[in-house]
C-alpha positions in Angstrom: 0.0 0.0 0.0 1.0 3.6 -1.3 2.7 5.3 1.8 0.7 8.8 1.2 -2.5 6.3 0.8 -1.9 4.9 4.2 -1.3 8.5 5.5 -4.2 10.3 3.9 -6.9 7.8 4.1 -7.0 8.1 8.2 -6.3 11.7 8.0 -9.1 12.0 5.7 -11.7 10.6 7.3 -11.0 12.0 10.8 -11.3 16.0 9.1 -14.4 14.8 7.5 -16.2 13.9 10.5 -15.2 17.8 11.4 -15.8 19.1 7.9 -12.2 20.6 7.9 -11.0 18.7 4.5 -11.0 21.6 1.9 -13.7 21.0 -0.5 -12.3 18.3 -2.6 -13.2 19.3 -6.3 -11.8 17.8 -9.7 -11.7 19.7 -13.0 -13.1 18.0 -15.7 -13.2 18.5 -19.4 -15.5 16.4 -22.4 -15.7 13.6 -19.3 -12.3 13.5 -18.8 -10.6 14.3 -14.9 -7.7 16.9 -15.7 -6.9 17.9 -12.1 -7.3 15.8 -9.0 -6.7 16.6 -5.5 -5.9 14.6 -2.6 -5.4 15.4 1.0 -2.1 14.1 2.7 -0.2 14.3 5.9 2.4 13.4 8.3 1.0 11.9 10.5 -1.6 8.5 10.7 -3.4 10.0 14.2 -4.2 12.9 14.9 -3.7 13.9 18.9 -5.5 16.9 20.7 -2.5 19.7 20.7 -0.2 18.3 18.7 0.5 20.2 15.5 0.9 18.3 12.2 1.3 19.5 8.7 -1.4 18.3 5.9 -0.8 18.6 2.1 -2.6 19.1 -1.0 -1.4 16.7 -3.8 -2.7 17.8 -7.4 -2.4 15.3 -9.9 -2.5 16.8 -13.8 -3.2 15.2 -16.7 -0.8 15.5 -19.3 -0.7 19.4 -20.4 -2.2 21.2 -17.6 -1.2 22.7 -14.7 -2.6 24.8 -11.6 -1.0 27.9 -10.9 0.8 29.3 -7.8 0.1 32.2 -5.2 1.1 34.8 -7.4 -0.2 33.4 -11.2 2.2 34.8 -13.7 0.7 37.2 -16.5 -2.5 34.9 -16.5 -4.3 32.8 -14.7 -6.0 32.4 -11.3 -3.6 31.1 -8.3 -4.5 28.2 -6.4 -6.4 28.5 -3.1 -7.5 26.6 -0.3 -10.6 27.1 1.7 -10.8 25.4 5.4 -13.8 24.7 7.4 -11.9 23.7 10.6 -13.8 22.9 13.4 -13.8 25.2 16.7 -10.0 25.8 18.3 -8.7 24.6 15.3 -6.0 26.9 13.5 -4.2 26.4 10.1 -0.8 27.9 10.0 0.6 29.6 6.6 0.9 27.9 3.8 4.0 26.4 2.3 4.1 26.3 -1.3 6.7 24.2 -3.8 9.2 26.7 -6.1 6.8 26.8 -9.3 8.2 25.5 -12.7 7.5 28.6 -14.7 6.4 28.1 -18.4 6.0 30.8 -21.1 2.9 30.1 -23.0 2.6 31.4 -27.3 2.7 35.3 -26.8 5.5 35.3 -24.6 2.8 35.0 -21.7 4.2 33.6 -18.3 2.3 31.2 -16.4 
């Protein structure tokens, strides 16, 4: 089994019962899933106090991206929108360096 699997599925389930799992959406195009998220983390249990960090994994389809916090010359950047339960806190959030492409136009995204 998939180490992120084995971390996100228990991780996933407990944030659901709270409603604090970002609302999970796919982008799809002519039936086809181009962008899938999935919720990962570092740890398998969650304990009262004890901080943790939690992911979001996007999985593209060959030819499309997401953009970062700041977008480039076009686009929208990625966010995330919590519904934590009460006393929970999210700290900021850590983003990857982007791979910046240069789309026809000489537009950077």
């Amino acid at each position: 089994m998939p180490l992120a699997f084995r971390f996100a599925v228990p991780v996933t389930v407990f944030l659901s019962i709270f409603g604090a799992v970002p609302e999970g959406k796919s982008q799809t195009y002519e039936g086809k899933e181009l962008v899938k998220a999935e919720l990962v983390a570092d740890t398998t249990a969650i304990v009262p106090g004890k901080k943790f960090t939690a992911g979001l994994l996007l999985r593209m389809a060959p030819g499309w991206h997401t953009y970062w916090k700041f977008s480039g010359d076009a686009g929208i950047p990625t966010e995330l929108k919590w519904k934590l339960p009460p006393g929970w806190k999210v700290g900021e959030l850590q983003w990857p360096i982007p791979l910046k492409t240069n789309d026809p136009g000489d537009i950077q995204t």
